[in-house]
C-alpha positions in Angstrom: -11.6 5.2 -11.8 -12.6 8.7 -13.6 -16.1 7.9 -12.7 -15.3 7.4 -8.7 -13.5 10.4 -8.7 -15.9 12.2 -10.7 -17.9 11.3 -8.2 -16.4 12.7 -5.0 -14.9 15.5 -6.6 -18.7 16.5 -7.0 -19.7 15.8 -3.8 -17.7 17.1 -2.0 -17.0 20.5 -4.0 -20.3 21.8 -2.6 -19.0 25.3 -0.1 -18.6 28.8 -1.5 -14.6 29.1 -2.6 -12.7 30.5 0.3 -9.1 31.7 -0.4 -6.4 31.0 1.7 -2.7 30.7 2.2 -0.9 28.4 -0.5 -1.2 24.6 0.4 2.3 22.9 2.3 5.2 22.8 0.0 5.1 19.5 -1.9 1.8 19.2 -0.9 -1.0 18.1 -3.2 -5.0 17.0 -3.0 -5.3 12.4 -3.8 -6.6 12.1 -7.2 -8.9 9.9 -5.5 -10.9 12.3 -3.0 -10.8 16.1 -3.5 -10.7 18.2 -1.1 -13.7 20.5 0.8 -14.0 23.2 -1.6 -11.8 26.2 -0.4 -10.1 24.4 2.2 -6.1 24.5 3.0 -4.0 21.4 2.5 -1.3 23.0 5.7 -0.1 18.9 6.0 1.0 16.3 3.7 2.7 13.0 3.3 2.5 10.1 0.9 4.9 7.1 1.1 5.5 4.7 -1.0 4.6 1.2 0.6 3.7 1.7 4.8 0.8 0.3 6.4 -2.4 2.3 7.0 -4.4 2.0 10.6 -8.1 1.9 10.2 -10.2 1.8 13.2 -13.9 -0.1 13.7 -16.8 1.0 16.3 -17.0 -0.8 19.5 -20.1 -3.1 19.1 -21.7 -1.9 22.4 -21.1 1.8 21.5 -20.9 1.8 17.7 -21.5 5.8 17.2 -19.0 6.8 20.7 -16.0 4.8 20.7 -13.6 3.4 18.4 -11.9 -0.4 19.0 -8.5 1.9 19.3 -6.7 -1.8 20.9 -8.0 -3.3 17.3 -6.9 -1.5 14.5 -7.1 -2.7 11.1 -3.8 -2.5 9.3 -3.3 -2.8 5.7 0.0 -2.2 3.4 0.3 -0.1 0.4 0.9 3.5 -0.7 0.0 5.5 2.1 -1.4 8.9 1.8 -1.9 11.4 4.7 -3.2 14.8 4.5 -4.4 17.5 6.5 -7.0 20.2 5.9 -7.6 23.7 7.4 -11.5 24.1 6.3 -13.1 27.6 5.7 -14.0 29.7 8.1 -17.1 29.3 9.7 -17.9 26.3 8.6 -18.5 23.9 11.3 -16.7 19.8 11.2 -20.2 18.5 11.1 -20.6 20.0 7.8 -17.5 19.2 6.0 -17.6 15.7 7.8 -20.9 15.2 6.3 -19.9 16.2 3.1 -16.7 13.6 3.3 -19.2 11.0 4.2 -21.7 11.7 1.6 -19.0 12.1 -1.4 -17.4 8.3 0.2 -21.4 6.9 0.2 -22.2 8.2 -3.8 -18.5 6.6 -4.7 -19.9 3.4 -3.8 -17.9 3.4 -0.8 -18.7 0.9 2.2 -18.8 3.2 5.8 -17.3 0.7 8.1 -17.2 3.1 11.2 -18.6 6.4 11.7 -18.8 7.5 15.1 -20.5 10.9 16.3 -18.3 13.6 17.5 -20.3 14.9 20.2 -19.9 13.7 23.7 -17.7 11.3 21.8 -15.3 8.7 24.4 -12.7 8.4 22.4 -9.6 11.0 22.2 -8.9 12.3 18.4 -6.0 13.7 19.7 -4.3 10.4 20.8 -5.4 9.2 17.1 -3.5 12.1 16.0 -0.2 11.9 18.0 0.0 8.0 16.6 -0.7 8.9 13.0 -0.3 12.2 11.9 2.1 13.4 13.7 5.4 12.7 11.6 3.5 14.3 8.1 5.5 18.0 6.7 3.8 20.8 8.0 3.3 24.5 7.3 2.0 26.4 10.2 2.4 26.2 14.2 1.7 22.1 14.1 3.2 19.6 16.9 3.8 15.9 16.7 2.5 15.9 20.4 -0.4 18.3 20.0 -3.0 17.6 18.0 -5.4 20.5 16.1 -8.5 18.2 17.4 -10.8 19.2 20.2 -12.2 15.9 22.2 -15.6 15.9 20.1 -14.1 14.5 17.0 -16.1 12.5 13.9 -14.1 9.8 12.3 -15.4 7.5 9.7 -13.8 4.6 7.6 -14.7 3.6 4.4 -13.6 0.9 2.4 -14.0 1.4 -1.9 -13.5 -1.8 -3.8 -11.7 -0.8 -7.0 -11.4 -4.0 -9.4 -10.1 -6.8 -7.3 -8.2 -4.2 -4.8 -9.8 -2.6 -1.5 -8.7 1.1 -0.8 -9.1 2.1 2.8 -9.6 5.7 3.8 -10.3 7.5 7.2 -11.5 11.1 7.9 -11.0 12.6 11.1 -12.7 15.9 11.6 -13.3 18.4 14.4 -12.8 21.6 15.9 -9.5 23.5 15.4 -8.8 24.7 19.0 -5.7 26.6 18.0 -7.5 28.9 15.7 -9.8 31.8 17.4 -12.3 31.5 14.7 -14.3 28.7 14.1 -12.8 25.9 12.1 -12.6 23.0 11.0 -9.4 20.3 10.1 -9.5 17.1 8.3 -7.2 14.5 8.7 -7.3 11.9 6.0 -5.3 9.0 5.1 -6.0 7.0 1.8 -4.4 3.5 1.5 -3.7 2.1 -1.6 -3.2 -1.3 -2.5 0.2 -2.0 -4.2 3.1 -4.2 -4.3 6.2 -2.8 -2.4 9.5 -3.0 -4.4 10.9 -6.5 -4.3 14.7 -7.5 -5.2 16.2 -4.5 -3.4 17.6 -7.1 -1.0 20.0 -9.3 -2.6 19.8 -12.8 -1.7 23.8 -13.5 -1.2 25.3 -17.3 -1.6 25.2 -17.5 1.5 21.9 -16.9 2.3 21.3 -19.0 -0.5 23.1 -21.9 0.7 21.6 -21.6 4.2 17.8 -21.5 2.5 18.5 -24.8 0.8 19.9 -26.7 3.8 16.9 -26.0 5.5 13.9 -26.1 3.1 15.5 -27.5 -0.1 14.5 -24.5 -2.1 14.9 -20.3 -2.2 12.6 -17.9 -3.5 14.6 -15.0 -5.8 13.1 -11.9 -6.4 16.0 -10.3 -7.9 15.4 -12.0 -11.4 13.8 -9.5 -13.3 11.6 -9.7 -16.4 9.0 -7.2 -18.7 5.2 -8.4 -18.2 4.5 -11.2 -20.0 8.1 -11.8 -21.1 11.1 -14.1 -20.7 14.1 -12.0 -21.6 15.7 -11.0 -18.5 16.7 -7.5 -17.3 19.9 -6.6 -16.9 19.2 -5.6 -13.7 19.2 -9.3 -13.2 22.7 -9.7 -13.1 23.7 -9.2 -9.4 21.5 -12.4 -8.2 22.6 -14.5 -11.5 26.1 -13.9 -10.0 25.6 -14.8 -6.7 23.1 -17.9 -7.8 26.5 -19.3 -9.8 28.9 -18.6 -6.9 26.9 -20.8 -4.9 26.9 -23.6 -7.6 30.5 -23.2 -7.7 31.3 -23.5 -4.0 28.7 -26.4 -3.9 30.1 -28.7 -7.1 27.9 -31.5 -5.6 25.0 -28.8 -5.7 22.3 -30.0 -8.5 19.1 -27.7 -8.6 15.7 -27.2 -10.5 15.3 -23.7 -11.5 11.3 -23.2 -10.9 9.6 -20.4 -12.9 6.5 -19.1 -11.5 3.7 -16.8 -11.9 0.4 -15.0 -10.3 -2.6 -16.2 -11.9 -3.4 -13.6 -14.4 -4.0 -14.5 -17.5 -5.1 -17.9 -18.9 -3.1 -20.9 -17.0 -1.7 -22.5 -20.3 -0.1 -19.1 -21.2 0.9 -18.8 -17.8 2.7 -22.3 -18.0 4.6 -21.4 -21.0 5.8 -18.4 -19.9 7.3 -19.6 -16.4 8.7 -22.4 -18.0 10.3 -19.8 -20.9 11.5 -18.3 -18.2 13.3 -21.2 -16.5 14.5 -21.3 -19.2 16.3 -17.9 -19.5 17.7 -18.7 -16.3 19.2 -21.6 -16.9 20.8 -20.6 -20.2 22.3 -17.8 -18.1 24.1 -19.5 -15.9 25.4 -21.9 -18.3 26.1 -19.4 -21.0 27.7 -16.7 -19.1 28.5 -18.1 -15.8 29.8 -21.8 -17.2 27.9 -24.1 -14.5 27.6 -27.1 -16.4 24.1 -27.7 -18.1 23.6 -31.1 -16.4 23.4 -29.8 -13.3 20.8 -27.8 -14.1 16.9 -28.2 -14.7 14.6 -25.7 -16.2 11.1 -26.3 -15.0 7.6 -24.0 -15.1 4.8 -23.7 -12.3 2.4 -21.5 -13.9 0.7 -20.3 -10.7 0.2 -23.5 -9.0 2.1 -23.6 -6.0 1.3 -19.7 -4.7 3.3 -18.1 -1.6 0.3 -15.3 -0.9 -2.9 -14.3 -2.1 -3.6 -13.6 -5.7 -6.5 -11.4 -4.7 -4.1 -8.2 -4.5 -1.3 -7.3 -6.4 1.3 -7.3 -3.1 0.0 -11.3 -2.8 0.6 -11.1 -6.9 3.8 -9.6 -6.8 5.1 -12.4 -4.1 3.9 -15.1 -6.1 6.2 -13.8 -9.5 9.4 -15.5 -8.4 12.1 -18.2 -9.3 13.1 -20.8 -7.0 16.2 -22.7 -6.9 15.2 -26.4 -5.7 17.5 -29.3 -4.7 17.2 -32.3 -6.9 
């Protein structure tokens, strides 16, 4: 990762230093792409887990026109920023510079289409997507900083067994006088959103197993490569033993499972271990009788998503309640 951003950093550090106002409050340049040397960071946003739209070229006009009825969509942390580049520096430059930094990462250019005599609008890209970022400066949800002839390329960086998706959007400032440049960049980066914020009532519970004989829980919480669980797993232990209570004729498995990382045998154990915990739980603290209860381990057998990224991962680290 220090090597890839080594990489752009030096790429794209390549203008004289140009000082300018301070950068948006809050604001502050991805560790993964620095920004054109001297330039102003005057919008920012970066959200947790959102979904990032990436566009492709239009096969019969792959350097004019984006497929803007075909995005590509991905979720992760999303990371938007946008750049006031020096004066007198033109878009084609600093565009250029983007590209070249993205090309030495070892970056894949999906898309880059030509500004000039361009047929697609930046500024409808820009009323979609970068409108709703903190600004400093005269900025508008509704009015974008880009004049028609606007460059836009998407790259795609693998990074271990995650993609990271990034855009660049670059043209003409026509609310400044002077000739310059802005950026707009988003950065998407793979990663699980939060899971177990929702808690899975009896109810819901109840309903789940009537219909598909099981319920995936996600509130059942334990340290990486451990079976002691969190305290914080207390809220759905509660509401898994209210549902045995109001169901006395209610006998479950209590499924363990896992991603695939890590050797399978380990993996087996350790869903199985904690099962387990589970189980003792209920019995131990919530008095549902042990015979209605069996602990049993999947490893990562039986996946719910991909195990190619970690949101697929983090879907696939569960425990199920099963009928017997």
């Amino acid at each position: 990762m220090r090597r890839v951003i080594a990489a752009l950093s030096t790429a794209i550090a390549l203008s004289v230093s140009v000082v300018h106002a301070a950068d948006v409050a809050g604001g502050k340049d991805h560790p993964l792409l620095s920004r054109y040397q001297g330039s102003q960071l005057d919008g920012y946003q970066q959200q947790d887990f959102a979904v990032g739209t990436f566009y492709l070229a239009k096969a019969d006009a792959p350097k004019k026109e984006l497929e803007m009825d075909k995005p590509v969509t991905v979720e992760g942390q999303l990371t938007k920023l946008l750049y006031l580049a020096p004066k007198g520096k033109s878009p084609l430059e600093v565009h250029r510079n983007y590209e070249l930094a993205l090309k030495n990462a070892g970056a894949e250019i999906k898309t880059s289409v030509d500004g000039k005599d361009a047929w697609w609008e930046p500024s409808k890209h820009w009323r979609k997507h970068y409108g709703d970022m903190k600004f400093q400066g005269m900025w508008a949800s509704d009015v974008g900083p880009f004049w028609r002839d606007g460059l836009y390329t998407y790259a795609v960086l693998k990074k271990a067994d995650s993609d990271w998706h990034i855009s660049v959007l670059t043209a003409q400032n026509f609310q400044q006088s002077e000739t310059q440049a802005a950026v707009a960049i988003q950065i998407l980066e793979p990663k699980a959103m939060e899971t177990g914020k929702v808690l899975i009532n009896s109810a819901a519970m109840k309903s789940g197993i009537e219909a598909e004989g099981k319920i995936a829980l996600y509130g059942i919480y334990f340290d990486t490569g451990k079976a002691e669980l969190k305290p914080e797993s207390n809220a759905q232990l509660e509401q898994m033993a209210k549902l045995l209570k109001e169901q006395p004729s209610l006998n479950v498995f209590i499924v363990g499972h896992t991603d695939n990382q890590g050797k399978f045998e380990l993996n087996q154990t350790l869903s199985q271990r904690r099962a387990e915990a589970v189980v003792n739980a209920l019995v131990k603290q919530h008095q549902i009788a042990a015979n209605r209860l069996q602990a049993k381990g999947s490893a990562n057998i039986a996946p719910v998503a991909s195990n190619t990224n970690e949101a697929g991962r983090a879907k696939n680290r569960r425990v199920e309640m099963v009928a017997q």
